[in-house]
C-alpha positions, 0 to 999 in steps of 0.5 A: 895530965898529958903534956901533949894535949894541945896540938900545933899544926903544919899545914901540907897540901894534903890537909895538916898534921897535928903535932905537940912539942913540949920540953927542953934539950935534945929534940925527941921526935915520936912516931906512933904505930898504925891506928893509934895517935901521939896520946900513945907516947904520954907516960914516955913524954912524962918522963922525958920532958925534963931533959929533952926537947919532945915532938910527938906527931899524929901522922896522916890519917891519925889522931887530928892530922887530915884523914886520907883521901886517896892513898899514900906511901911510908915516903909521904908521911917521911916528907909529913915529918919532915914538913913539921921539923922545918916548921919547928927548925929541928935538925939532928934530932933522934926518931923514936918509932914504933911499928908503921913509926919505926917504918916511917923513921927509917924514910925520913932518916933515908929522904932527910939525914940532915933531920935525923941524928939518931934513930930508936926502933921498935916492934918494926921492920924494914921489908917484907917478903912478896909473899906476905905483902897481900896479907899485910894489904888484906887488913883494910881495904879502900874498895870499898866502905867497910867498918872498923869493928870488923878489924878490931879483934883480931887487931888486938889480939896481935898487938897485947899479950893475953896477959898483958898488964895494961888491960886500960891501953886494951880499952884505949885501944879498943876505942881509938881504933873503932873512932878511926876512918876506915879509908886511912886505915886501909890506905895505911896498911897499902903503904906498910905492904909496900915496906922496902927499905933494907937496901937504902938503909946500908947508907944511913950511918946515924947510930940506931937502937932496934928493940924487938919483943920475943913475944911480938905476933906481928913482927919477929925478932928476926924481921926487926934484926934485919934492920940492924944487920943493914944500918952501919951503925945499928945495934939490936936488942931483944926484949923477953916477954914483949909483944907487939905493943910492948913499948907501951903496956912494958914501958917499966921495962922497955924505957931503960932500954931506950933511955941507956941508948939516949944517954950513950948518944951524949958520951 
């Protein structure tokens, strides 16, 4: 049983996001990827509840927090997360993101250090080159109703491997993604287009871990490297075999490597 499962909220003035907190020690703050909802960090929270302080948030548009109204930036969410740690009175604590999270983090480290004492990112980047920013857009779309089952697919198909071990996460998120609002999603996918984070991030200098899979059809290794090569105090670290989602249906495999960068944080 998720330890997750009953919500708190804060309330913004855009409507309220939903968030959980459970356990005890450093606070660990979570941020899930694009489409999918803070249920996504269960097994991790199983794990971590014993000797951390977990906050696991569904960001705007996302599992119960409000769906999206008119759109909205990677800075609004920073300042959603942000929000939710006054409330909580949580400074210094390490964010955990994954995909549009490990974007989201980036903001709040840059809009909010004084909240943020170390950061872990995952299958994530920090920019994107003009180019590609219309393809990035062109996967939702807010002028017009469309439905989720058109995205689903192709969805999918980028974020697991074929072979994935996980099939029941395929099924989660096959189901999360067809109960999602068409307007969030796209409004969200807007905001990824807009990534531009590479040059304020030579200013953060809280440590941070940046894991990419080898196998991630949505974000290269070399995309994610670059937030390395940009924080001071960045560290990267490839994983052979993982694909976009590796964080969850790789977890046996990718968690040790999260959890020797938690323990060297208290050295």
């Amino acid at each position: 049983m998720s330890l997750l499962t009953q919500p708190s909220y804060c309330e913004i003035p855009a409507g309220r996001i939903a968030y959980s907190r459970c356990g005890t020690g450093r606070p660990l703050v979570l941020l899930h990827p694009i489409g999918v909802d803070r249920s996504w960090w269960d097994e991790y929270v199983d794990s971590w509840a014993s000797s951390y302080d977990v906050i696991a948030i569904d960001m705007r548009g996302h599992g119960e927090s409000s769906t999206l109204k008119s759109g909205i930036t990677l800075a609004d969410h920073a300042a959603d997360v942000a929000a939710v740690l006054h409330k909580e009175r949580v400074a210094g604590a390490v964010l955990i993101g994954v995909s549009m999270g490990g974007m989201v983090a980036q903001r709040v480290a840059i809009q909010f250090p004084e909240l943020v004492g170390a950061m872990i990112l995952c299958a994530t980047a920090g920019g994107f080159p003009d180019d590609v920013r219309p393809r990035i857009r062109a996967r939702g779309d807010t002028s017009r109703q469309g439905a989720m089952p058109e995205v689903i697919d192709e969805t999918i198909a980028r974020w697991f491997a074929t072979d994935t071990p996980r099939l029941d996460l395929v099924a989660k998120c096959r189901a999360r993604l067809a109960a999602d609002d068409w307007y969030s999603w796209s409004a969200n996918w807007e905001a990824i287009s807009r990534l531009d984070n590479l040059a304020e991030l030579r200013a953060v200098p809280q440590p941070a871990l940046v894991v990419a899979g080898d196998a991630d059809a949505s974000i290269p290794p070399a995309v994610s490297q670059k937030i390395a090569d940009a924080l001071p105090a960045g560290r990267f670290v490839t994983i052979p075999g993982a694909a976009h989602f590796g964080a969850f249906d790789m977890r046996e495999t990718i968690a040790p490597v999260f959890n020797a960068f938690l323990t060297s944080l208290a050295q």
